[in-house]
Structure formats: C-alpha cells, structure tokens
C-alpha positions as YAML, in Angstrom:
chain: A
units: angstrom
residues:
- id: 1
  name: UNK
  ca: [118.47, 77.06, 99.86]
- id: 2
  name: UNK
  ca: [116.66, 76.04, 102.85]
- id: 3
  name: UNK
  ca: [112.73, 76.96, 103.01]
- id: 4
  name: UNK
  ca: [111.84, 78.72, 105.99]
- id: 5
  name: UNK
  ca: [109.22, 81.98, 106.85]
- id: 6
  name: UNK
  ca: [110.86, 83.99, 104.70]
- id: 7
  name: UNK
  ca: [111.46, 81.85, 101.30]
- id: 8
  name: UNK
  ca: [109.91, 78.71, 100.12]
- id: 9
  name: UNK
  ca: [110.60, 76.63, 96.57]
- id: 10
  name: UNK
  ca: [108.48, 78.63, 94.96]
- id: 11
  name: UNK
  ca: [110.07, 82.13, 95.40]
- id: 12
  name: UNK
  ca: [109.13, 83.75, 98.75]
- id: 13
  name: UNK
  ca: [106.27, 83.04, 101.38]
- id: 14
  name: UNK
  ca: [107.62, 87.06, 102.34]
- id: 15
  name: UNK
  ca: [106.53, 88.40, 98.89]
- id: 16
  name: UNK
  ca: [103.22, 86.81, 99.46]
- id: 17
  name: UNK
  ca: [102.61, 87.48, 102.53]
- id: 18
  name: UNK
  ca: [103.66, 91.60, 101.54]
- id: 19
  name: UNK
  ca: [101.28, 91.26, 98.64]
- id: 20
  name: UNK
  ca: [98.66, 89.65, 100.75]
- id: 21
  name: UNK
  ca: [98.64, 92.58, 104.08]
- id: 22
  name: UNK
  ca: [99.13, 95.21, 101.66]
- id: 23
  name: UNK
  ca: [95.33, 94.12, 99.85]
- id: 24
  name: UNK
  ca: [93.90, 93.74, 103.44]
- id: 25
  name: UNK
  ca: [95.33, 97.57, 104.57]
- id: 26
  name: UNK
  ca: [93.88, 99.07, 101.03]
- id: 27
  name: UNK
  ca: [90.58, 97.91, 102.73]
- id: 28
  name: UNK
  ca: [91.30, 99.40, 105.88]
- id: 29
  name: UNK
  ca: [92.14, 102.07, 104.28]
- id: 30
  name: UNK
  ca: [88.89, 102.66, 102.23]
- id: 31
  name: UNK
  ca: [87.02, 101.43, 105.03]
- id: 32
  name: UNK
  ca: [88.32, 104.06, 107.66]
- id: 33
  name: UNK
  ca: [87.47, 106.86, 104.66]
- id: 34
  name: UNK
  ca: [83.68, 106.12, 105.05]
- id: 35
  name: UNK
  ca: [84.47, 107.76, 108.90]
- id: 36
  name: UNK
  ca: [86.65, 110.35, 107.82]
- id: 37
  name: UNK
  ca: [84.37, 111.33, 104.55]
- id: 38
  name: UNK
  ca: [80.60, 110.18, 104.72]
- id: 39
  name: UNK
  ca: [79.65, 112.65, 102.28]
- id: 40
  name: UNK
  ca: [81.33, 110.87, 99.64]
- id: 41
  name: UNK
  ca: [79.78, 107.66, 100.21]
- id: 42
  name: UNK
  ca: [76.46, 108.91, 100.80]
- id: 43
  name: UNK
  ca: [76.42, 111.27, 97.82]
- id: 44
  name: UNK
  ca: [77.34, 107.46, 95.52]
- id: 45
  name: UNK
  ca: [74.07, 106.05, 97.16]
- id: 46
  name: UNK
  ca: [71.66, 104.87, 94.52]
- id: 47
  name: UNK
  ca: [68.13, 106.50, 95.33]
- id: 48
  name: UNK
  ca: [66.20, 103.30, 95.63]
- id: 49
  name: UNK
  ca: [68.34, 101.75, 98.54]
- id: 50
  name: UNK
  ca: [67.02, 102.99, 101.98]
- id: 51
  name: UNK
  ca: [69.29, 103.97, 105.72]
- id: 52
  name: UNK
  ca: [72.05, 105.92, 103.30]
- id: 53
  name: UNK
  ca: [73.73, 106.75, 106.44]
- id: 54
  name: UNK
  ca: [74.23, 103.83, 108.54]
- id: 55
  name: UNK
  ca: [74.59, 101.45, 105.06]
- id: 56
  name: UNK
  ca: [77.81, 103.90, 104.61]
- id: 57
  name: UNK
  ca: [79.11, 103.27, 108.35]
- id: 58
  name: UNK
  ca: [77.94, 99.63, 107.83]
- id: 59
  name: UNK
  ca: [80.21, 99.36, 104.67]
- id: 60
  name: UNK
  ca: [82.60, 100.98, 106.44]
- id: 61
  name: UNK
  ca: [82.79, 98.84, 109.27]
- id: 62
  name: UNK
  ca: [82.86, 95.73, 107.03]
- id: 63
  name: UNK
  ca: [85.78, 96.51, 104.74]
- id: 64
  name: UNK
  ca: [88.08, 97.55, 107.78]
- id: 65
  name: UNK
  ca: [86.67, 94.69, 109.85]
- id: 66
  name: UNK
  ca: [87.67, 92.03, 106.11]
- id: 67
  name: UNK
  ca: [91.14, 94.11, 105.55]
- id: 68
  name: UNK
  ca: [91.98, 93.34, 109.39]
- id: 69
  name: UNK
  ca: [91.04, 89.85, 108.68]
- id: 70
  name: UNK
  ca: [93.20, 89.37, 105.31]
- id: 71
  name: UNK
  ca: [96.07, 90.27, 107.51]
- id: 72
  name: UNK
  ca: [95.70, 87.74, 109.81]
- id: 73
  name: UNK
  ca: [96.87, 84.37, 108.05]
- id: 74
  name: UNK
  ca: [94.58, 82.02, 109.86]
- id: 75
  name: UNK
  ca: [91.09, 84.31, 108.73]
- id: 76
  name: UNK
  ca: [92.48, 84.69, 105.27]
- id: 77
  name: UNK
  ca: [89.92, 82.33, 104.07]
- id: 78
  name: UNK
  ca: [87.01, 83.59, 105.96]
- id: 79
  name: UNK
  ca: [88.19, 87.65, 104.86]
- id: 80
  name: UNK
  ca: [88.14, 86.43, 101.10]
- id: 81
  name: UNK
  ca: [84.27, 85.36, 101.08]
- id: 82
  name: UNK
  ca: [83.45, 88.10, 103.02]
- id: 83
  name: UNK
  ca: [84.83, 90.62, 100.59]
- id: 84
  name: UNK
  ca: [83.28, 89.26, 97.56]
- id: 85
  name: UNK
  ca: [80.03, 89.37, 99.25]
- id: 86
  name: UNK
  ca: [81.20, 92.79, 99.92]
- id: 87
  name: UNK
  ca: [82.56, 93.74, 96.54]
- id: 88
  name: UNK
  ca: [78.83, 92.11, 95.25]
- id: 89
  name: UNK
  ca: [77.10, 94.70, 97.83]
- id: 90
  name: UNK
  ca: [78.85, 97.89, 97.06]
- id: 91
  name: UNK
  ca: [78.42, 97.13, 92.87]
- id: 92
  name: UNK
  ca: [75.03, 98.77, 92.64]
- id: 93
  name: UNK
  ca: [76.59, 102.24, 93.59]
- id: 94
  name: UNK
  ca: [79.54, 102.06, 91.35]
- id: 95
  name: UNK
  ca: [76.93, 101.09, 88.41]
- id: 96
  name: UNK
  ca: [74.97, 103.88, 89.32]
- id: 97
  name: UNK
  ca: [77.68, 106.27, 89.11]
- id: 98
  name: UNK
  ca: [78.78, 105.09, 85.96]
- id: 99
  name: UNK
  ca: [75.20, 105.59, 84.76]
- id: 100
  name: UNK
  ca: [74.87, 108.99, 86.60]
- id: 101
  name: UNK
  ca: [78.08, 110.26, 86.06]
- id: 102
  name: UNK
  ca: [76.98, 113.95, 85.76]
- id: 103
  name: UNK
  ca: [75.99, 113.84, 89.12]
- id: 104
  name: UNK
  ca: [79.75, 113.38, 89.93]
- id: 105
  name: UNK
  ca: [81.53, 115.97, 87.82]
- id: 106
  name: UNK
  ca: [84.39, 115.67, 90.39]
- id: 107
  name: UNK
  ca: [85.37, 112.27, 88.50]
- id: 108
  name: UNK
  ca: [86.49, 111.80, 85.06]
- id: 109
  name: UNK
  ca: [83.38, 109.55, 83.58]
- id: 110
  name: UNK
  ca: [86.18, 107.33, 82.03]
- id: 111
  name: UNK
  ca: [87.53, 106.71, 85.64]
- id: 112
  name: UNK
  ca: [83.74, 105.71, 86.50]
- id: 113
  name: UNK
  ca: [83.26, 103.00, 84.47]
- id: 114
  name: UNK
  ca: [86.65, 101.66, 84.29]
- id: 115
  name: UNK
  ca: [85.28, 101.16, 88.12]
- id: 116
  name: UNK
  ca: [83.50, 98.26, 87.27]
- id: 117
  name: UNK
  ca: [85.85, 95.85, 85.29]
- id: 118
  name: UNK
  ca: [88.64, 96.83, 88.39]
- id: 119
  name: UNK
  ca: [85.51, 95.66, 91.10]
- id: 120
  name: UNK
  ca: [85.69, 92.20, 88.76]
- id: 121
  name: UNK
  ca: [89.63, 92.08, 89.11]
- id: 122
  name: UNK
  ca: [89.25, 92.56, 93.03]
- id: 123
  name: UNK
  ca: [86.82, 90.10, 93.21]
- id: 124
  name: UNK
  ca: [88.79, 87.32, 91.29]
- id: 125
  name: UNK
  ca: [91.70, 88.22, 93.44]
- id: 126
  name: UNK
  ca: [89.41, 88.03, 96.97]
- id: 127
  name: UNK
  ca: [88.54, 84.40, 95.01]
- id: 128
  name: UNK
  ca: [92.00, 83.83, 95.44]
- id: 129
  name: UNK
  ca: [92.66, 84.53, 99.13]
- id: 130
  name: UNK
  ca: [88.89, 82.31, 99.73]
- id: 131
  name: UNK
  ca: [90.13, 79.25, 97.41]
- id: 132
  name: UNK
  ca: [93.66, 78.84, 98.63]
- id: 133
  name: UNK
  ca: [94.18, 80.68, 102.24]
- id: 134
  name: UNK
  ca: [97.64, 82.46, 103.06]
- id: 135
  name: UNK
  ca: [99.28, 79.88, 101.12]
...
C-alpha cells in the first residue's frame, strides 16, 4: 500500500492524528468549563495561593489556548511543553483536594486521589507530543 495523509508503514498517520486533536479538544474542553463554571475551580483553590479568580480564568485561558495548539500539527511541540508546565501548575489544587476531600463531598474521595496518578499519565503523554511533534 502506498503511504500517503491518511496511512503510513506504521499503521495510520489518520489514527494519530484522531488520537492527537481529540487530547487537544479535551483541553478545550476543560478549559472553556473554567468560563462556563468558575465556582468549581475557585472552590479547588488551595488557601495559600492568592488572585483565586483571575488564576481560574488564567488557567482557563491556557488550557484552551494549549488544546488549540495540539491541534495544529506545526505547534504540537510548543502545546506539549506548555501543558506540562500546565499540568505542573494546576497539581497543587488536585493535591489539596485529595487532602481536603471533605470539603468536596460532591466527589467520591477515591475519584480524588486517583486524580493524581491520571495528572502523571497526562503529563507523560504531553512528554510525548513535546519529544516527537505530530509525528
């Protein structure tokens, strides 16, 4: 078979690419939700971190502004970096909800702290789009 833009030798520049916008749009998706619902993301704030509000928009703005970037095969690299640094940023309120978790009786604790190992998984796979690009 002939590689071309939709398969390649090793099973389907498509399927990557799918896998690849689909990441990117699950951070515009969770970025667009800090616009929609503020409350959440202000209510995970850790007490010791000042400007709740615009850190939330700020957040925000960054993981729609990365998940646009994934998307676009030439920024791949550049969108990968930037959500680690991201994924690094936003850790301190997942921690604290896993340590606070009876201020969030809305969530299982389980699904708190299970959190945390998933932020390590999205990091190692942002690692992946940094190291290698849309390839």
């Amino acid at each position: 078979m002939k590689s071309g833009w939709l398969v390649n030798e090793r099973g389907g520049r498509l399927r990557r690419d799918v896998v690849r916008v689909g990441y990117g749009l699950f951070y515009v998706a969770a970025g667009l939700n800090h616009f929609v619902n503020p409350e959440f993301y202000l209510a995970i704030m850790p007490p010791y971190l000042p400007w709740h509000g615009p850190l939330v928009f700020l957040s925000g703005a960054a993981e729609v502004a990365l998940g646009a970037l994934l998307c676009i095969p030439r920024t791949t690299r550049l969108a990968g970096w930037g959500l680690i640094v991201m994924l690094l940023a936003i850790f301190p309120a997942n921690l604290h909800m896993a340590l606070h978790a009876e201020q969030f009786p809305q969530l299982p604790s389980i699904a708190l702290w299970l959190r945390l190992p998933i932020q390590a998984i999205l990091i190692a796979w942002a690692y992946h789009y940094a190291r290698r690009g849309a390839r």
